[in-house]
C-alpha positions, -999 to 999 in steps of 0.1 A, spaced: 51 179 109 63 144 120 27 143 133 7 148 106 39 121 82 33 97 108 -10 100 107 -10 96 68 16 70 70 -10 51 95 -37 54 73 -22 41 44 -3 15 62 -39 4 69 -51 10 31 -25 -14 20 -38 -40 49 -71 -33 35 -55 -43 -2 -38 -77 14 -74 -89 26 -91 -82 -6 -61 -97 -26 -66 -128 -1 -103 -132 -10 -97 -125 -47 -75 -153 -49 -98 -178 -33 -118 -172 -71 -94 -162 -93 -65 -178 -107 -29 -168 -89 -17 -155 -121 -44 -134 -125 -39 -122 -91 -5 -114 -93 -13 -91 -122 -33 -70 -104 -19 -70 -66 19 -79 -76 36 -80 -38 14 -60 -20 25 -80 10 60 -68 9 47 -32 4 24 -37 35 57 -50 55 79 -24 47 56 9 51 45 -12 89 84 -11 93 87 28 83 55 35 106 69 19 135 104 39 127 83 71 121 67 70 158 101 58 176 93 24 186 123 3 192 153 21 203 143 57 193 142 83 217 112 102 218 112 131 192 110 161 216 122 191 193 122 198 157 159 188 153 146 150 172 118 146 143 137 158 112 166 131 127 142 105 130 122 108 98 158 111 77 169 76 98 137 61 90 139 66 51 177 62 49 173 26 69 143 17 48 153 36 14 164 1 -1 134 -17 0 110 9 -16 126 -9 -46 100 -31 -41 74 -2 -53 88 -9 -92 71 -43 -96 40 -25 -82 43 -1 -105 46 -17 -133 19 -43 -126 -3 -7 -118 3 5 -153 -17 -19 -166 -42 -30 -140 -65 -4 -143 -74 -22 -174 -70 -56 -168 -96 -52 -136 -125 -40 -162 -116 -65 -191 -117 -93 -156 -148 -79 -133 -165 -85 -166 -157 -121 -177 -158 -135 -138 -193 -125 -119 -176 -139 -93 -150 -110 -91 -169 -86 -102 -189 -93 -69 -161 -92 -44 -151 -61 -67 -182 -46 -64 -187 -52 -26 -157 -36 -21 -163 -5 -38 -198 -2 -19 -182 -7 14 -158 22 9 -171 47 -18 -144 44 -40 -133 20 -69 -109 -6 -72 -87 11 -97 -85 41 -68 -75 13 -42 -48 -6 -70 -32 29 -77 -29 41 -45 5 26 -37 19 47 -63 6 79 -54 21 76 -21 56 65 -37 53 98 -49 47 117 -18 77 102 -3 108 128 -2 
């Protein structure tokens, strides 16, 4: 249902704010190189998905979906509008091929990282490979 597209969307809309602020603090101790290899434009992925969320619930000029016909047309308008940038999700992926990797071989040459790392895992229960690959699991739930 548009319902249950538009929660999911909202919560990964937030995981990918959730990505931008630890990219932020990783790059206050880490080189921007370095950075960029794991995060690539995480920003512009963050921008785009707000833009689908907000297309997804009708804000703007939408009408209000009030039938089943109103929610297929406004979920088709939002991914046709938007379809264009999820081009952006290639650099993402192919940084993601490769991250999982490069975040071990890096958590353990810079205690530093592997501190932020580490406190982020603990605050949330899951690792920082599940938060760097999450992008591209919802790239592939898109239709």
């Amino acid at each position: 249902t548009l319902e249950e597209l538009v929660n999911t969307e909202a919560a990964y809309v937030s995981d990918l704010g959730a990505l931008v602020g630890i990219k932020a603090v990783v790059r206050k101790i880490c080189d921007a190189n370095i950075v960029d290899s794991l995060f690539a434009n995480i920003e512009a992925l963050h921008g785009i998905n707000t833009e689908l969320l907000s297309a997804l619930r009708g804000e703007g000029d939408a009408p209000p979906a009030a039938t089943a016909d109103d929610a297929l047309e406004r979920v088709s308008t939002a991914f046709e509008t938007l379809a264009p940038y999820l081009r952006a999700y290639s650099l993402f992926c192919t940084v993601a091929i490769s991250s999982q990797e490069r975040v071990k071989v890096l958590r353990s040459a810079n205690a530093a990282l592997e501190q932020v790392m580490g406190e982020v895992e603990q605050a949330t229960g899951q690792s920082m490979g599940s938060w760097l690959i999450r992008p591209v699991q919802r790239l592939c739930k898109y239709p």
